[in-house]
C-alpha positions in Angstrom: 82.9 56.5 67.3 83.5 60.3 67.2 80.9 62.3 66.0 82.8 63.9 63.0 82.3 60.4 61.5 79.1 60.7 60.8 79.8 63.0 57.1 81.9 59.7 56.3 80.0 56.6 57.2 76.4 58.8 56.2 77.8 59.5 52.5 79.4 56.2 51.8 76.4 54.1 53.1 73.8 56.4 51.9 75.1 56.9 48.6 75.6 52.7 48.2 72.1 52.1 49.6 70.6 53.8 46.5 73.1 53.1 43.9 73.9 49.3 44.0 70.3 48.0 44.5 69.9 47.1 41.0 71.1 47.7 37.5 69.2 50.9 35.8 68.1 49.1 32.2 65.5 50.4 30.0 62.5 48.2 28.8 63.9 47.6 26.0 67.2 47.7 26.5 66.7 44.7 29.3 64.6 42.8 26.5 67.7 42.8 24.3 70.2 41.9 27.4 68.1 38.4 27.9 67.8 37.4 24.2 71.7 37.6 24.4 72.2 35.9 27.6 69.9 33.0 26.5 72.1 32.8 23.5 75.3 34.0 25.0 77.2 35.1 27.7 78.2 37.9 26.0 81.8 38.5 25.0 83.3 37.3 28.3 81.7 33.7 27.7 85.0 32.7 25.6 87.8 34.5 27.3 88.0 34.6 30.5 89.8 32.2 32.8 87.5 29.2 33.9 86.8 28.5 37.1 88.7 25.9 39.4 89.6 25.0 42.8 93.4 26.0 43.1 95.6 28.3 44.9 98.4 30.0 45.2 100.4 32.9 47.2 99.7 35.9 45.5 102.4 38.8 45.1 100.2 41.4 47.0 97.3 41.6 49.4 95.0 44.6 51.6 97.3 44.3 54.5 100.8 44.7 53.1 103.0 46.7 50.5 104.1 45.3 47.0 106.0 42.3 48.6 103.5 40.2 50.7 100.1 38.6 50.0 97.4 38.6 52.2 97.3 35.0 52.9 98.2 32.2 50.1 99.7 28.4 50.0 97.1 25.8 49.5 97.0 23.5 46.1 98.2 24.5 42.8 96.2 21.6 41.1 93.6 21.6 39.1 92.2 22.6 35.9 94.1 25.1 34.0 92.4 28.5 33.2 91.2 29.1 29.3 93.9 32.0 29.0 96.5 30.1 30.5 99.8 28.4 28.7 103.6 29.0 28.6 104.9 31.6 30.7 106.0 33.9 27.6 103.5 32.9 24.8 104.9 33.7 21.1 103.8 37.2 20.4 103.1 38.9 24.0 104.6 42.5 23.5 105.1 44.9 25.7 102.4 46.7 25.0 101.3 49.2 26.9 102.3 51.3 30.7 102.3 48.1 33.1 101.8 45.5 30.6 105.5 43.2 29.6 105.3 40.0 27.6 104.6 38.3 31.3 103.4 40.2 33.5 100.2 42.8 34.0 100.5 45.0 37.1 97.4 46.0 38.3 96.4 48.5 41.3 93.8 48.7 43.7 92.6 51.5 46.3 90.8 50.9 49.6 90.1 52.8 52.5 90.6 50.2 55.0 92.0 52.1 57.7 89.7 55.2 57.7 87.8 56.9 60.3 84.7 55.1 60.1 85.1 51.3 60.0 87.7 49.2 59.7 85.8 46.6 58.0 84.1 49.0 56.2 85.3 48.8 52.6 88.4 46.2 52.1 86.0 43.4 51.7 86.8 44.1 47.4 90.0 44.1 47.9 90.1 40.6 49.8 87.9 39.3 46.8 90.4 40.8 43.8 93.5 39.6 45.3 91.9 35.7 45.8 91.0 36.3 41.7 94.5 37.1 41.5 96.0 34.3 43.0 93.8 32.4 41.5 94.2 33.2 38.1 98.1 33.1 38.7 97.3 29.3 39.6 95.8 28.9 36.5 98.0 29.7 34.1 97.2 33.6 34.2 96.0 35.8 31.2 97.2 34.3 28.0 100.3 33.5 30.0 100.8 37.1 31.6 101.0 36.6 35.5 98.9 39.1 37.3 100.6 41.8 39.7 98.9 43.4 42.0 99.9 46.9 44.0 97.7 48.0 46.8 97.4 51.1 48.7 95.4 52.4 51.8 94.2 55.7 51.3 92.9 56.0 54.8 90.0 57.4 54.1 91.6 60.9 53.4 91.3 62.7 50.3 94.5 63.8 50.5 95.9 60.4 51.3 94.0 58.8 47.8 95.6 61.7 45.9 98.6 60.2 47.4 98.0 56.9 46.4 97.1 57.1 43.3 100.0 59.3 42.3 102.1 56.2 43.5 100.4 53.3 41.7 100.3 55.4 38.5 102.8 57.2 38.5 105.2 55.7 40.2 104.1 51.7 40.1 103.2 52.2 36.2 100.0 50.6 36.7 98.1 49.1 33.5 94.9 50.1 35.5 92.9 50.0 38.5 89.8 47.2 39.8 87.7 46.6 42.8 88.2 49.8 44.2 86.6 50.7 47.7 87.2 54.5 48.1 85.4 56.9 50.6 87.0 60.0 48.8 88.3 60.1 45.3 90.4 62.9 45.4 92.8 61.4 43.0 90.1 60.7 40.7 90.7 63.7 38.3 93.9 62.2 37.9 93.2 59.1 36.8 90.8 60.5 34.1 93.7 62.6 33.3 96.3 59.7 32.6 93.2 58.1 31.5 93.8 55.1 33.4 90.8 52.1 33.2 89.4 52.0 36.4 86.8 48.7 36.2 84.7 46.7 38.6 84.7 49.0 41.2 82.0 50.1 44.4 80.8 53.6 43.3 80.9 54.8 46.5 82.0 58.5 45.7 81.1 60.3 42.8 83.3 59.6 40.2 82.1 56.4 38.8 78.8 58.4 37.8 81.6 61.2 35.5 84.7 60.1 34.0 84.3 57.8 31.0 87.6 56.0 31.6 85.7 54.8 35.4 83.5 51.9 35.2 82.0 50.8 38.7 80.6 47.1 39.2 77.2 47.6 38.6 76.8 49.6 35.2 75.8 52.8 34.3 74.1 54.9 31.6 75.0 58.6 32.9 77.0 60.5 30.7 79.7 60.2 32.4 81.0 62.9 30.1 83.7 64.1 32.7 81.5 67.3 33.7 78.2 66.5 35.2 77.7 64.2 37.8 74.9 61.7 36.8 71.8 63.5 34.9 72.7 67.2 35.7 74.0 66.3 38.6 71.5 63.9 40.2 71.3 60.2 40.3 68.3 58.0 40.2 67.1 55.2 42.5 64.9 52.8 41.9 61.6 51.1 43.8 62.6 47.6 42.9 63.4 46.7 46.3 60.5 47.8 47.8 58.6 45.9 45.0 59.7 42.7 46.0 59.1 43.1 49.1 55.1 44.4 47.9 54.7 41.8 45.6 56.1 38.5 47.8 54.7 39.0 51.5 51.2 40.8 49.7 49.1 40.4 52.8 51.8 42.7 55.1 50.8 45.8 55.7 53.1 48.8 53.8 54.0 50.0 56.5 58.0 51.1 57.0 60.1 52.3 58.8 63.3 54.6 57.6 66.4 55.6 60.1 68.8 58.1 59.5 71.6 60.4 61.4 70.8 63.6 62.2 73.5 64.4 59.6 72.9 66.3 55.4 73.9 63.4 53.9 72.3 60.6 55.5 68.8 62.8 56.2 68.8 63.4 52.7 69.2 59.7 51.5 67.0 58.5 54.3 64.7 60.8 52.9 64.8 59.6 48.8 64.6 55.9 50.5 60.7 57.4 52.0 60.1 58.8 48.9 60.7 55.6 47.0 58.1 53.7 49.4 55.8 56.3 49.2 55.7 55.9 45.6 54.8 52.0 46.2 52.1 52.6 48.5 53.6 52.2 52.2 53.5 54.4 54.7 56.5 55.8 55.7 57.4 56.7 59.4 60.9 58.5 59.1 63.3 58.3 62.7 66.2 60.9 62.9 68.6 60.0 65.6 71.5 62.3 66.9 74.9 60.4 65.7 76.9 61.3 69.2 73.9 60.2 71.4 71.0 58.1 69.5 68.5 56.9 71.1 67.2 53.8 69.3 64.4 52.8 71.9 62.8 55.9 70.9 62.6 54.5 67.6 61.8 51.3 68.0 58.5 52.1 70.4 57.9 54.6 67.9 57.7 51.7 65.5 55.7 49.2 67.7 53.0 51.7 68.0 52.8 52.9 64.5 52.6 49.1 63.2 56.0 49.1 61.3 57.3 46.0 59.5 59.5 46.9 57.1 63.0 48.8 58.6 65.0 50.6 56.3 68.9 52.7 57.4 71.2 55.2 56.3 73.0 54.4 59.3 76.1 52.2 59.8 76.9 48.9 61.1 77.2 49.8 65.0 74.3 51.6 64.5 72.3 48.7 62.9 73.5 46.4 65.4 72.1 48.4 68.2 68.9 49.6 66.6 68.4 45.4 66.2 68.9 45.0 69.7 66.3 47.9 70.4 63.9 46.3 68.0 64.2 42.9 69.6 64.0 44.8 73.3 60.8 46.4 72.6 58.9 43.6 70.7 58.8 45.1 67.4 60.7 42.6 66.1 58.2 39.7 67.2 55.7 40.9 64.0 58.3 42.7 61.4 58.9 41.2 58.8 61.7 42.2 57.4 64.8 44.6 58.3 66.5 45.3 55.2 69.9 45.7 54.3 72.1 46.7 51.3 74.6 44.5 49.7 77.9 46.4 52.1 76.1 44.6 54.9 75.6 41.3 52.8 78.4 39.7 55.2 78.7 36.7 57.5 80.0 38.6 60.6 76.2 39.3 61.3 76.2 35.7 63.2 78.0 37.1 65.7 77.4 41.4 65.3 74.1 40.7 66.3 74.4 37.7 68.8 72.5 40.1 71.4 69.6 40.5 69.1 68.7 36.9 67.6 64.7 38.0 66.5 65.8 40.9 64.7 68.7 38.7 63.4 66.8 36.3 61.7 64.6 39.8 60.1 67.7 40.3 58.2 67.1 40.1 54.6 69.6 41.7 52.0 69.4 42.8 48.3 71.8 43.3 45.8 72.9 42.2 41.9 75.3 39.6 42.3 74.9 36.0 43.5 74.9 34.9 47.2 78.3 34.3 48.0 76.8 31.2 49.8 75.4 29.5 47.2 78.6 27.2 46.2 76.4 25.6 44.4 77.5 27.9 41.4 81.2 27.3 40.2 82.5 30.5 39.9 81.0 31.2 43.7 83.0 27.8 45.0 85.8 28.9 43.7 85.8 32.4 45.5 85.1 30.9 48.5 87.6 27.8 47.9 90.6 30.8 47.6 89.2 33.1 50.0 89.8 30.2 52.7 93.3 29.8 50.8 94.3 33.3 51.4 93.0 33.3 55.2 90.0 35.0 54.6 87.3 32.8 54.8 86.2 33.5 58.7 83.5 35.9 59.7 85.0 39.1 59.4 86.5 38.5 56.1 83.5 37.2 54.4 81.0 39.1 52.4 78.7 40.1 49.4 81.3 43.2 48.8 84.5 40.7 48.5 82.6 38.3 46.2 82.0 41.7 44.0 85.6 42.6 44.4 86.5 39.3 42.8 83.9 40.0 40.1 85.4 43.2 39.6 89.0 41.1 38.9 86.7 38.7 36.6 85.7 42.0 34.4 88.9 43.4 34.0 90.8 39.7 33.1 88.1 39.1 30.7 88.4 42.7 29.3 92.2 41.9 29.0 92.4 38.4 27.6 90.0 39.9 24.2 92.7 42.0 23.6 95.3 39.1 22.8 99.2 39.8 23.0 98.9 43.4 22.4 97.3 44.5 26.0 96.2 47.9 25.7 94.4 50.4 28.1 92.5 51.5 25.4 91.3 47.5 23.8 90.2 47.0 27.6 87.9 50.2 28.0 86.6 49.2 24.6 85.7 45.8 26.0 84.1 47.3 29.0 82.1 50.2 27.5 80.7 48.3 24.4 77.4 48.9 25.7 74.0 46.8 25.6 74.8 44.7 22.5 77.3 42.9 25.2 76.1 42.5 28.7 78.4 41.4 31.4 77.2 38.7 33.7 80.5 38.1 35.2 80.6 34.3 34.1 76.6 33.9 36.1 78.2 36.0 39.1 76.2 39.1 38.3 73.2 40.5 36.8 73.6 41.4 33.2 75.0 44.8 33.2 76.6 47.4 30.7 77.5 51.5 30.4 75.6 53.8 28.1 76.0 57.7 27.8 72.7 58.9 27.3 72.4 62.5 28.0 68.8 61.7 29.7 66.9 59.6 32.2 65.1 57.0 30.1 62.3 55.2 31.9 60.3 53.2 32.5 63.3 50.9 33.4 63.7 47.1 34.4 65.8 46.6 37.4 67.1 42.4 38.1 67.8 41.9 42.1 69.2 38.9 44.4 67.4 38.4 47.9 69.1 36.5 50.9 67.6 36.1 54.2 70.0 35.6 57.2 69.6 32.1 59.1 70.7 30.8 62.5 69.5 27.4 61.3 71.9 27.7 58.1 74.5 29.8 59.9 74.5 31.8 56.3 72.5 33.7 54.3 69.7 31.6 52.3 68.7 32.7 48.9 64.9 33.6 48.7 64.5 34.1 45.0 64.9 31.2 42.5 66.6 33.3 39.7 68.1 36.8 39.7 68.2 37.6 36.7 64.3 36.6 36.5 63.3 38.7 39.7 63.2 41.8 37.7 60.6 44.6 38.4 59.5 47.4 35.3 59.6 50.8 38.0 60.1 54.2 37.9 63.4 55.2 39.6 63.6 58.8 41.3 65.8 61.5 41.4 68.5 62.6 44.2 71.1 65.4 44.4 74.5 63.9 43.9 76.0 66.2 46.3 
């Protein structure tokens, strides 16, 4: 990769690696969240579309324009969806820009073909269309079929303004879900039109500022439309590096951080230190040049310094050769763990890091939503039963990211179906921002989450997290926690620029 990718990759895996490892609730706030989820699932538990194993070819998919699905076929059969019935249900209206008495067009933005990774971010998009389909199979959303538009910004700023110009203005989208975006130039846009924009990875800076944005792990920023964040810094908390404290309590805190010698990703790097500092571990901090790094360096810099914890801001070539560095030089013979985020939650690791098979099986990754191996969980099989469906079950297509991105299509269907006939932009955002009275667990896919708009930090806060560890035995990732939503830490979480 050319070095002028480092601004892009550094920025989107920097920023992710802070904001999605866990849900930012306050004490009390959390308390409320599981007297509700022991009672209820909130207001999703009656409206959304059940879960079941058919499929069907969708009208739209990551690699083609409004005509062509990214895979489809398979069975049709099975149990029908709770919105689902007659085509054109007595009383479906018209209701609203991208909403007739059958259909619901919805849009979705991903930088698949950007200068960074091809891989990088379309993993959502994979995840919404298989929803799609899937709800299509089931008798769609009180008998609306779902439509879905798709555009590939790139990775240009430019380009998103672009597309987002053509699915709203243009392709009269109802809204927007499961967005993966590097650069949400367009973003000002859709706040303008005030378009709903729900379930997607806040990867730029929006999702933390417009009201009308709603990203899929909850919020409580102002999001005011001015200020990014808290006066234009976010918060990240020590949750991770808790359970990582708490469960292996006889290894020493000591970690390792690596980052590009890059603004972006030295400055996340750095709020990761911080945050194990503030556990107790001592932090050894590796810079390495983008265009030339030098990852034996930092991996006998390790060995001698005792690390066994290794942290990144750094992206998936990089990981994959810093494994291979740590298996090279022993250090990877007594870490114990090399942690990832959930954007690197994916299956291809059986074969990205086939040259490093100690580090491999260090792996471990955190995030708020369940393990997309677990098919133990209904809602889970069915992903993976219609990811397979669409052609996207192998390696490179599956991931923790495209199980979100179906989540993200979960959120917004459920958000539409309590609005009835009359589908409205502004009955869904009402659904989605109601706050902490209704947590959103996704139907069990996700951690309770919600959006406030407080106008300060409120601490101390209780953050929920998933743990998988990658196995050669399993050929998967293995869950290491027996609950998520009961592996919850009380921390602090600390402040970092937003820009």
């Amino acid at each position: 990769m050319a070095p002028s990718r480092a601004l892009a990759g550094a920025v989107a895996f920097g920023t992710l690696l802070l904001t999605a490892c866990g849900t930012r609730l306050s004490n009390g706030a959390f308390d409320r969240a599981q007297q509700l989820q022991a009672g209820q699932s909130g207001p999703q538990a009656s409206s959304g579309p059940s879960a079941g194993p058919g499929a069907t070819s969708g009208p739209v998919g990551p690699g083609g324009g409004p005509s062509s699905g990214p895979g489809g076929g398979g069975s049709t059969t099975g149990p029908q969806g709770g919105n689902g019935g007659s085509n054109n249900p007595q009383g479906n209206t018209a209701s609203d820009i991208g909403v007739t008495p059958t259909t619901i067009t919805i849009g979705n933005i991903v930088s698949k073909t950007n200068p960074f990774d091809p891989r990088a971010f379309v993993g959502p998009t994979y995840g919404l269309a298989a929803f799609i389909h899937w709800t299509n199979a089931h008798g769609g959303i009180h008998g609306r079929q779902l439509i879905l538009r798709f555009c590939d910004d790139q990775g240009s700023g430019d380009q998103n303004t672009a597309c987002v110009r053509q699915l709203v203005d243009s392709d009269k989208v109802f809204a927007l879900a499961s967005n993966a975006i590097l650069t949400y130039s367009g973003a000002s846009y859709v706040y303008q039109k005030r378009v709903p924009d729900i379930g997607s990875q806040p990867i730029d800076n929006p999702y933390n500022q417009y009201p009308n944005m709603f990203d899929v792990y909850g919020e409580e920023y102002p999001r005011d439309g001015k200020q990014i964040g808290f006066k234009n810094n976010l918060y990240g908390g020590t949750e991770v590096y808790r359970y990582f404290k708490t469960t292996y309590p006889k290894v020493p805190l000591v970690a390792g951080v690596v980052d590009y010698n890059q603004s972006a990703s030295t400055r996340f790097g750095n709020s990761i230190a911080d945050g194990l500092r503030h556990e107790g571990f001592q932090v050894v901090v590796k810079t390495v040049n983008f265009a030339l790094p030098d990852y034996d360096s930092v991996a006998i810099d390790f060995k001698s310094k005792g690390v066994k914890y290794v942290y990144d801001t750094i992206d998936r070539e990089g990981n994959v050769r810093l494994c291979k560095a740590l298996d090279d030089n022993g250090v990877s013979d007594s870490l114990q763990a090399k942690v990832l985020t959930t954007q690197s939650w994916e299956q291809s690791v059986d074969t990205d890091y086939g040259d490093s098979p100690k580090c491999r099986n260090k792996l471990f990754a955190t995030g708020m939503t369940r393990n997309y191996a677990d098919t133990k969980y209904p809602e889970v099989a069915a992903f993976r039963q219609q990811m397979a469906a669409d052609g996207h079950g192998g390696g490179q297509q599956m991931s923790e990211w495209a199980l979100e991105g179906w989540a993200g299509g979960q959120w917004i269907a459920d958000a539409i179906a309590s609005c009835g006939a009359a589908v409205t932009r502004a009955c869904v955002m009402k659904y989605v921002d109601a706050g902490p009275s209704h947590p959103y667990d996704g139907h069990g896919l996700l951690v309770p989450r919600w959006f406030e708009h407080r106008s300060a930090p409120e601490e101390p806060v209780t953050n929920c997290i998933n743990v998988a560890r990658w196995s050669d035995s399993s050929h998967t990732w293995v869950t290491q926690v027996p609950d998520m939503n009961k592996n919850c830490f009380s921390v602090h979480e600390w402040p970092y620029s937003a820009t």
